[in-house]
C-alpha positions in Angstrom: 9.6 10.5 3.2 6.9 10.8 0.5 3.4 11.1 1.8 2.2 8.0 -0.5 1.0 4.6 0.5 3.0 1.7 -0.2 0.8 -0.8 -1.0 -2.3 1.2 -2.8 -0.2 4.2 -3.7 -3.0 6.8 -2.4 -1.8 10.4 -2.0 -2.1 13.6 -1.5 -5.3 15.0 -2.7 -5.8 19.1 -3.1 -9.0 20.8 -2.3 -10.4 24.4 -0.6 -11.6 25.4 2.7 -14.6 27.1 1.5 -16.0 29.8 4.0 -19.6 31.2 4.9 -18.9 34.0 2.7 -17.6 31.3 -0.3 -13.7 32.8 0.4 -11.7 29.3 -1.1 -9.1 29.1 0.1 -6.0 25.9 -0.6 -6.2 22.7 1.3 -4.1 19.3 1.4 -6.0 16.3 2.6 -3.3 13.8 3.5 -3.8 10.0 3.5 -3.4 8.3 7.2 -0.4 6.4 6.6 0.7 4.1 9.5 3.6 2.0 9.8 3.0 -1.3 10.2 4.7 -4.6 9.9 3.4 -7.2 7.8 3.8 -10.9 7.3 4.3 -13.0 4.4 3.0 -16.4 4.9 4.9 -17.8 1.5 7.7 -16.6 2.4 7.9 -16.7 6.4 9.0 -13.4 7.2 7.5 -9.9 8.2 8.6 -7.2 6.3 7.6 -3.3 7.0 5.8 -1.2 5.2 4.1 2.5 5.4 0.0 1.9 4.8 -2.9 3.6 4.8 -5.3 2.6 7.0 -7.9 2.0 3.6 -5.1 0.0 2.4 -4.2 -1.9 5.1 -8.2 -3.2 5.2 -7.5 -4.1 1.5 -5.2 -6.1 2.6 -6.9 -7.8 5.2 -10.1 -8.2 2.8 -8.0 -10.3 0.2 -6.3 -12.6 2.8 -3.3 -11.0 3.4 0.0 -9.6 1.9 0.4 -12.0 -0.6 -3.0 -12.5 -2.3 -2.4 -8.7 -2.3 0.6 -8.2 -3.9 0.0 -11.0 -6.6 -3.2 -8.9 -7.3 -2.2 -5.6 -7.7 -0.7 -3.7 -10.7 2.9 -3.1 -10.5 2.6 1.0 -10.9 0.7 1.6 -8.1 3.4 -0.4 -5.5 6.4 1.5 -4.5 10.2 0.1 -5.0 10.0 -2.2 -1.8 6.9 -3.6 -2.4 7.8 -4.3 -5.8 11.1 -6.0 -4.1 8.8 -8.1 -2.1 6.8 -9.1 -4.7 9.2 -10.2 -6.9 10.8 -12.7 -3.8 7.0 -14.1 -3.7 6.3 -15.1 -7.5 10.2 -16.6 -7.5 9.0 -18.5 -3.8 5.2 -19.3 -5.9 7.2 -20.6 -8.8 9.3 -23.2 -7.0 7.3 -24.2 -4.5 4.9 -25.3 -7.5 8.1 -26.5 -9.6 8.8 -29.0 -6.7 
């Protein structure tokens, strides 16, 4: 399981531990991903998802999952969120055909 956010698509970042004596040494900084279950209003159901905790107030600051997922790029969602998006543009589409 890929340390990557579903939703934002935040990673790993790479830095240094830098001592007193200015000795670098390697460091990860990892994201805090959470899993959490999230509902779609459109399309009545919850689905589940792995979020950092940025993302999931990103989330909650555009009114939900999906005014976020019609928002954001393509390339920064992963396969599933992708999958859910597509579900909500065909639900958006006939729901306004009708």
């Amino acid at each position: 399981m890929s340390r990557i956010c579903e939703l934002t698509g935040k990673g790993r970042q790479v830095g240094h531990n830098v001592s007193h004596a200015n000795n670098k040494t390697k460091k990860v900084f990892l994201p805090n991903l959470q899993n959490v279950t999230l509902i779609s209003e459109k399309l009545d159901r919850s689905f589940k998802f792995r979020v950092s905790t940025a993302g999931l107030r990103s989330v909650e600051h555009n009114g939900g999952l999906d005014n976020w997922l019609l928002k954001t790029r393509d390339d920064k969602l992963s396969a599933n969120a992708l999958k859910v998006k597509r579900e909500l543009k065909k639900a958006v589409a006939s729901s306004e055909a009708a």
